[in-house]
C-alpha positions as CSV (number, residue, x, y, z in Angstrom):
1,X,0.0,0.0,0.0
2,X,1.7,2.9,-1.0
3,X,2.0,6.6,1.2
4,X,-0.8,8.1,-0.4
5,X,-3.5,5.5,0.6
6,X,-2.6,5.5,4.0
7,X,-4.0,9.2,4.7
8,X,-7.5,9.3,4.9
9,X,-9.1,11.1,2.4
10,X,-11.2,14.2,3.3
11,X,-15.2,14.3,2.5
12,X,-16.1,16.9,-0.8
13,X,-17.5,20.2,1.2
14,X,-19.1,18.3,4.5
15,X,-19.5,21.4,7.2
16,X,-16.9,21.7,9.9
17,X,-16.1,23.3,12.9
18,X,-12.2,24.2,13.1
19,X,-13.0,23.7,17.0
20,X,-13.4,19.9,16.6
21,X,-10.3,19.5,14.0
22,X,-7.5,17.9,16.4
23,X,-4.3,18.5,17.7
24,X,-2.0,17.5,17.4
25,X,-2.7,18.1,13.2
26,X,-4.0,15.5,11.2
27,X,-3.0,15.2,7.2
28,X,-5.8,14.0,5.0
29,X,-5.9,13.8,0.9
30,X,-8.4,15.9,-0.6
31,X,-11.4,15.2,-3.4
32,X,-11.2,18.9,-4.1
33,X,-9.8,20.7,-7.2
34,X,-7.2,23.2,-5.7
35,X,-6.5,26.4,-8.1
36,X,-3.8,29.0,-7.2
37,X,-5.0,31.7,-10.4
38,X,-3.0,35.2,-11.3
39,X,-4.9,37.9,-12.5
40,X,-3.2,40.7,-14.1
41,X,-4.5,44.3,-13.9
42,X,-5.5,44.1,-17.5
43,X,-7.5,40.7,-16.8
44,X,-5.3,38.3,-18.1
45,X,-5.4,35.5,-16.0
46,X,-2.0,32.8,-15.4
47,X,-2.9,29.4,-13.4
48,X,-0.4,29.3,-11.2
49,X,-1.4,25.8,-10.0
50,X,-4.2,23.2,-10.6
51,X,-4.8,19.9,-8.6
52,X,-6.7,17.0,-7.8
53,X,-3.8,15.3,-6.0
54,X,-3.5,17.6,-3.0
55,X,-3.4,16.9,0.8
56,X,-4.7,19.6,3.7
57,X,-3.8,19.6,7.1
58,X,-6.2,19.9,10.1
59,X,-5.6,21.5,13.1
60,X,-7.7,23.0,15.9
61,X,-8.7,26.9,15.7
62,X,-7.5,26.7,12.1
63,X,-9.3,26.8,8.6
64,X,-7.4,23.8,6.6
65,X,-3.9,24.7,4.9
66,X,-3.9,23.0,1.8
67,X,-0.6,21.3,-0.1
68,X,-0.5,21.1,-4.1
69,X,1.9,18.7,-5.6
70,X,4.8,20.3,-7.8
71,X,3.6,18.5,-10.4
72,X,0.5,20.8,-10.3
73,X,2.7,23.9,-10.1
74,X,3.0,26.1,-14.1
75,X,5.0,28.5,-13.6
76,X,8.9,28.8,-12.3
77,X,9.1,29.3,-8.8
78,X,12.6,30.1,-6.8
79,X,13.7,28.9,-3.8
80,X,14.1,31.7,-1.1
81,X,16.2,31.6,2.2
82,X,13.6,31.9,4.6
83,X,13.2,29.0,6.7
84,X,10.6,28.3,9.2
85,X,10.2,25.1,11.9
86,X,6.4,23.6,13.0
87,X,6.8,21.5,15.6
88,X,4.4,19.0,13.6
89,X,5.8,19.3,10.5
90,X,9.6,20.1,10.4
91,X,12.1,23.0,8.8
92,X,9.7,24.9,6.2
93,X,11.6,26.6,3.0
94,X,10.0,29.6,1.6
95,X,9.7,30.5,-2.7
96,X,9.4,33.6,-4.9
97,X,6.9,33.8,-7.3
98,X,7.3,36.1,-10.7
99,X,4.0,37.2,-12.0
100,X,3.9,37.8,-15.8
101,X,4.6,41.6,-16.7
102,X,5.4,42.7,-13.2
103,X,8.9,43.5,-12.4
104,X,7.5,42.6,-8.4
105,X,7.5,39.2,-7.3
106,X,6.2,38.1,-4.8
107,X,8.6,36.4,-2.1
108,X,7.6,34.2,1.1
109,X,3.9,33.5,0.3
110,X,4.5,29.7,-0.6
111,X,6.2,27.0,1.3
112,X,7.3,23.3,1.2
113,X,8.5,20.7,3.5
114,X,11.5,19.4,1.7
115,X,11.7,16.4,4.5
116,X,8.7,16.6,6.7
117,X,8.6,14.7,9.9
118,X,6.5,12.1,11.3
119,X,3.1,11.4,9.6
120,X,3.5,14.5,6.9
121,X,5.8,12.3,5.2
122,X,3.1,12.7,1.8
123,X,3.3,16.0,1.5
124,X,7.5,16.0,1.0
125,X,8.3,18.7,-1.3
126,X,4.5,19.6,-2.1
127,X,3.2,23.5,-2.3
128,X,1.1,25.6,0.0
129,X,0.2,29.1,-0.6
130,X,-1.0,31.8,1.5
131,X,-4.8,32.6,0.4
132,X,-3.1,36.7,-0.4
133,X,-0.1,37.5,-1.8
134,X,1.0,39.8,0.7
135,X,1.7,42.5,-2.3
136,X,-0.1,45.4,-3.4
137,X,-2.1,44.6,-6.1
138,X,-1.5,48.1,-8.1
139,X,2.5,47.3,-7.0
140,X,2.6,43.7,-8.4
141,X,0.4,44.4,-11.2
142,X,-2.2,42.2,-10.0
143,X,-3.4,39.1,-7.3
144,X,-3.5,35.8,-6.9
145,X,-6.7,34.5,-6.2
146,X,-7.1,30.4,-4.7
147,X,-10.1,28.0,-5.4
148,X,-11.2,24.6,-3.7
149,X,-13.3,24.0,-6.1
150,X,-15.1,26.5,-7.6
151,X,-15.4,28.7,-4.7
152,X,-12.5,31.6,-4.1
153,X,-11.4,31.0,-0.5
154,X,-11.3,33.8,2.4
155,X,-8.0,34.7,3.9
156,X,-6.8,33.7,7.2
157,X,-7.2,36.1,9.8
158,X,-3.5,37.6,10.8
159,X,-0.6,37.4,8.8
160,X,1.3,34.2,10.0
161,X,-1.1,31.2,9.2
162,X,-1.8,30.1,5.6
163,X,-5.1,28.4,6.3
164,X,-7.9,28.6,3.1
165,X,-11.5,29.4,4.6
166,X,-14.2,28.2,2.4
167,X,-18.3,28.4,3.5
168,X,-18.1,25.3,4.6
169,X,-15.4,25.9,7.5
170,X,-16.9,26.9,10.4
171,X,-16.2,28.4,14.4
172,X,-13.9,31.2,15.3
173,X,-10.0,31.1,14.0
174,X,-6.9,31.6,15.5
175,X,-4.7,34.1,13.8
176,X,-6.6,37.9,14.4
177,X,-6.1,40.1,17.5
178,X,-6.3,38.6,21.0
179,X,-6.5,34.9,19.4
180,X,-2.4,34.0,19.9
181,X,-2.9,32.6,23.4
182,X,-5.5,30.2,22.4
């Protein structure tokens, strides 16, 4: 049985409450089409990334992060120096993305686990992107936007968690004001 049919797979837009997701994290495969799209000012749109071979991760107080294979990835991405450590997952590395026509890219807004630990062993080397760029969108000449499915997903509140909210996710969310001590 290979790595990938050992992670339960995830059920296609069933409500949840991020206050019954456990801790420590759990990794399941998702039915869902994940879409990381670039829109240009002018309209012009780039897809950035498209899956149906991704994995999210579950963990209380937090909407689901979401991990797209590289495979899924079409455009070039570089490797940054920024490194992070989750005490779940292992030693994060951070990448630069270049939109089309903009001479802005858009650094430390998509990670990997190049040799996650533990049970997160799947998700080696796959992408997850912050639901914003981070970037002015008149600076960088436009803004990513990120789908499960068909639907655009809300940001995570704060600045340091990459979780996708979607109507479906429910309960309040750690990452705003007065949520750290949680």
């Amino acid at each position: 049985m290979s790595d990938n049919n050992k992670v339960p797979l995830a059920l296609r837009k069933a409500e949840e409450d991020v206050w019954n997701y456990p801790r420590p994290p759990a990794l399941q495969r998702t039915p869902n089409r994940l879409r990381v799209i670039w829109t240009s000012i002018d309209g012009s749109e780039t897809t950035i990334a498209d899956t149906t071979e991704g994995y999210r991760v579950l963990e209380t107080t937090h909407p689901p992060t979401y991990y797209l294979p590289p495979s899924s990835i079409k455009v070039p991405l570089e490797k940054t120096s920024k490194q992070t450590f989750c005490e779940w997952k292992g030693k994060a590395s951070y990448h630069t993305f270049s939109p089309p026509g903009s001479s802005t890219s858009i650094a430390n807004r998509i990670w990997s686990y190049p040799r996650p630990t533990g049970d997160f062993g799947p998700i080696k080397d796959y992408l997850s992107f912050y639901a914003f760029s981070g970037v002015d969108e008149q600076r960088a000449g436009g803004k990513w936007r990120c789908y499960v499915d068909d639907e655009q997903v809300g940001v995570q509140e704060g600045d340091f968690y990459g979780g996708w909210v979607t109507s479906n996710i429910k309960g309040k969310m750690k990452g705003g004001p007065g949520t750290w001590g949680w």
